[in-house]
N, C-alpha and C positions, 0 to 999 in steps of 0.2 A: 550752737546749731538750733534755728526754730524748731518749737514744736509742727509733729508732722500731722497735717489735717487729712484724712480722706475722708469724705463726704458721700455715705450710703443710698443708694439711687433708689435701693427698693424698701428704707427703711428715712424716716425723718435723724436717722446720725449721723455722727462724724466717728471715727475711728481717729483716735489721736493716741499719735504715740509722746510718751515723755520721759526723753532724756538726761540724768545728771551728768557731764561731764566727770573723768579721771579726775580733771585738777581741784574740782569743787569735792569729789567723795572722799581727794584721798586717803585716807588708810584704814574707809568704811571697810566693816566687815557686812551689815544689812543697811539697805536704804529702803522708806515706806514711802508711796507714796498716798497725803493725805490730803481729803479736802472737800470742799460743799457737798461731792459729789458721793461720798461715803458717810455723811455728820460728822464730819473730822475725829472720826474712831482711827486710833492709832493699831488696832489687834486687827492691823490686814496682814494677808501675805505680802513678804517683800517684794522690792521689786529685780529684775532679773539682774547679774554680773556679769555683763560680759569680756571676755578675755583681753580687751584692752584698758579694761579698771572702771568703762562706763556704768550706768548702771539704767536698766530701761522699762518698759511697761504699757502694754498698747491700752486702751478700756474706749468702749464706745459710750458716747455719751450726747444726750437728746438736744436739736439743732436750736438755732435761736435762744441760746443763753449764754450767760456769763458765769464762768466756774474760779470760786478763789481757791489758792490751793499751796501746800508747801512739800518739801521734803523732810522728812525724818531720819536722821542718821545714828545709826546706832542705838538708836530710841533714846538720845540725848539729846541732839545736836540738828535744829532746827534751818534747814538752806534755801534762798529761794530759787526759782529759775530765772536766771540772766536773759534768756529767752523767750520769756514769757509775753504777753499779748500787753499785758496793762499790769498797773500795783494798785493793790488798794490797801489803806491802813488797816492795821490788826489791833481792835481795842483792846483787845487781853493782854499783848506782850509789848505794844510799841513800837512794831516792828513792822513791813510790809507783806502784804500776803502777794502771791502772785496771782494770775489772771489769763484764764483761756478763755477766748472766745471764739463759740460757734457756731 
């Protein structure tokens, strides 16, 4: 499922919500979500569980940019979104980070 964009009329955001699917969390007990848009501090609150195994998190965030960003699972286990806008490379792990754009 794309990330869901709503675009704020009386503010320069976007209201995006971002979901990890069931099959990507599963048998997460916390998912965090991290990224440009926090300095990739992992000590946020998780993001929400909902009762089909999802796991989700709206946050507004300022229009006209590009946000990298991943999941954190269990504060081990790094995922990214399959739904995401773009990849770009991650020089620290080798890995790709994902990408919203707004």
């Amino acid at each position: 499922m794309p990330l869901k964009k709503t675009y704020l009329k009386s503010k320069d955001e976007c209201k995006v919500t971002f979901r990890l699917p069931k099959d990507q969390a599963a048998t997460a007990q916390t998912v965090k979500l991290i990224g440009d848009f926090n300095d990739w501090k992992t000590q946020v609150s998780p993001m929400k569980k909902l009762k089909s195994g999802e796991f989700t998190q709206t946050i507004n965030l300022p229009k006209n940019k590009r946000y990298a960003f991943r999941y954190l699972v269990d504060d081990k286990e790094w995922q990214n979104d399959w739904a995401a806008d773009a990849y770009i490379p991650n020089e620290l792990t080798f890995d790709d980070n994902s990408v919203v754009e707004v």
